[in-house]
C-alpha positions as CSV (number, residue, x, y, z in Angstrom):
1,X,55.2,19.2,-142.5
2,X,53.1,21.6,-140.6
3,X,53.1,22.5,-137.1
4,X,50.8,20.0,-135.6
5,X,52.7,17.6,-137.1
6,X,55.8,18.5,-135.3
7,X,54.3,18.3,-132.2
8,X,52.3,15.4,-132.3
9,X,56.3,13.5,-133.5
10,X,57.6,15.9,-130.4
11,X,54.9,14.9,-128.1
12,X,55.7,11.0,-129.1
13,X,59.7,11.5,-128.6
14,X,58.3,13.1,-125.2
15,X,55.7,10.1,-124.3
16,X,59.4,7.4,-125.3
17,X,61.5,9.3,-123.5
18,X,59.4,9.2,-120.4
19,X,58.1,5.8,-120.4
20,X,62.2,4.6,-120.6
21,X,63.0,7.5,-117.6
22,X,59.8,5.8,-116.2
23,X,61.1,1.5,-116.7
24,X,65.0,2.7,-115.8
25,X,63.7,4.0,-112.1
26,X,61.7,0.6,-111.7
27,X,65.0,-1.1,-112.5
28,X,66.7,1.2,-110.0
29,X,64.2,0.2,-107.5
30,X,64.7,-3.3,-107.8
31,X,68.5,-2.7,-107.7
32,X,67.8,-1.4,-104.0
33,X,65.6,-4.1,-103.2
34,X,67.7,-6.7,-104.1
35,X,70.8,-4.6,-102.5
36,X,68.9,-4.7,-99.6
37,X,67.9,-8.7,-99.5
38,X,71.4,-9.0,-99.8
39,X,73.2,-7.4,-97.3
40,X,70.2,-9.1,-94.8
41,X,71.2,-11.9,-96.7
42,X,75.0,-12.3,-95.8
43,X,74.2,-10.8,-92.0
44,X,72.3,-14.3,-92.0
45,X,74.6,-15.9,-93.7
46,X,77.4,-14.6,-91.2
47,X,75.2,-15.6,-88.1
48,X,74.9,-19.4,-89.5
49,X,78.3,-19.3,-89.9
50,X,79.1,-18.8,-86.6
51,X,76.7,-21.0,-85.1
52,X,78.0,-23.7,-87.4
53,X,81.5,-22.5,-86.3
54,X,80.1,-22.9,-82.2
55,X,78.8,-26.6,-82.8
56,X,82.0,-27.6,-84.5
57,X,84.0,-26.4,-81.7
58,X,81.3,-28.4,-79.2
59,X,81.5,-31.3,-80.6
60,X,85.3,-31.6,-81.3
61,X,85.3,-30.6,-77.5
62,X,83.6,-33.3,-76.9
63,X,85.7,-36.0,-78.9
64,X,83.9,-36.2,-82.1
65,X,86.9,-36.8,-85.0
66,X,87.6,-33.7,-87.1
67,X,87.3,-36.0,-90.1
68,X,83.7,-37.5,-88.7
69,X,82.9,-33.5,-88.4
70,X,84.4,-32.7,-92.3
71,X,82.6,-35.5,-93.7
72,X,78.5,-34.7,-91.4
73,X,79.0,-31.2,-93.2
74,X,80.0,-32.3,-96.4
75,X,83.6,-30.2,-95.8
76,X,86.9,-30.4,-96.8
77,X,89.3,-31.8,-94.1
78,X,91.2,-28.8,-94.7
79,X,88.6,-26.3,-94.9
80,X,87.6,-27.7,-91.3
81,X,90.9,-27.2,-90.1
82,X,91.1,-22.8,-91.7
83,X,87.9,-22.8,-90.2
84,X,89.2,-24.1,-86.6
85,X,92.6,-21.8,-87.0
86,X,89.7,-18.7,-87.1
87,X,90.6,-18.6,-91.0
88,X,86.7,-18.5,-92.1
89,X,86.9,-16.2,-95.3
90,X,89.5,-18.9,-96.8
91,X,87.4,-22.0,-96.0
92,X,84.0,-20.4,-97.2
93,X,85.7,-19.4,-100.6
94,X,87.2,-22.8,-100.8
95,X,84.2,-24.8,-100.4
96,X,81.7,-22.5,-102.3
């Protein structure tokens, strides 16, 4: 093998290595993307919860049953109930 055609097998090993350097920081960029969507995601997700947690506690002021409440939002009895003793984290990962 002569000299060119070392380099034209190093230039290829070159062009591979580059173009999987190249495809592994798109994937990294996604990563962060999706990192990103998701910590906006569960800030939503935390709001909602807490609005959902304020009409609960309206309408159960206002005499609605807890059980008519569980049952409109497809909940647990129980669940309601963690949710009303401020005990969110165990109701969420119950129900979900």
């Amino acid at each position: 093998m002569d000299k060119e055609e070392h380099f034209e097998l190093l230039r290829e090993s070159a062009a591979e290595v580059q173009e999987l350097q190249d495809h592994l920081q798109k994937i990294r960029k996604q990563e962060a993307e999706l990192q990103a969507d998701r910590v906006a995601t569960l800030e939503k997700l935390k709001k909602a919860r807490k609005a959902r947690l304020t009409r609960i506690t309206a309408a159960i002021e206002d005499r609605v049953p807890k059980a008519q409440v569980a049952r409109e939002l497809s909940m647990d009895r129980t669940n309601l109930y963690k949710l009303l003793d401020g005990n969110e984290d165990a109701a969420e990962a119950t129900a979900e």
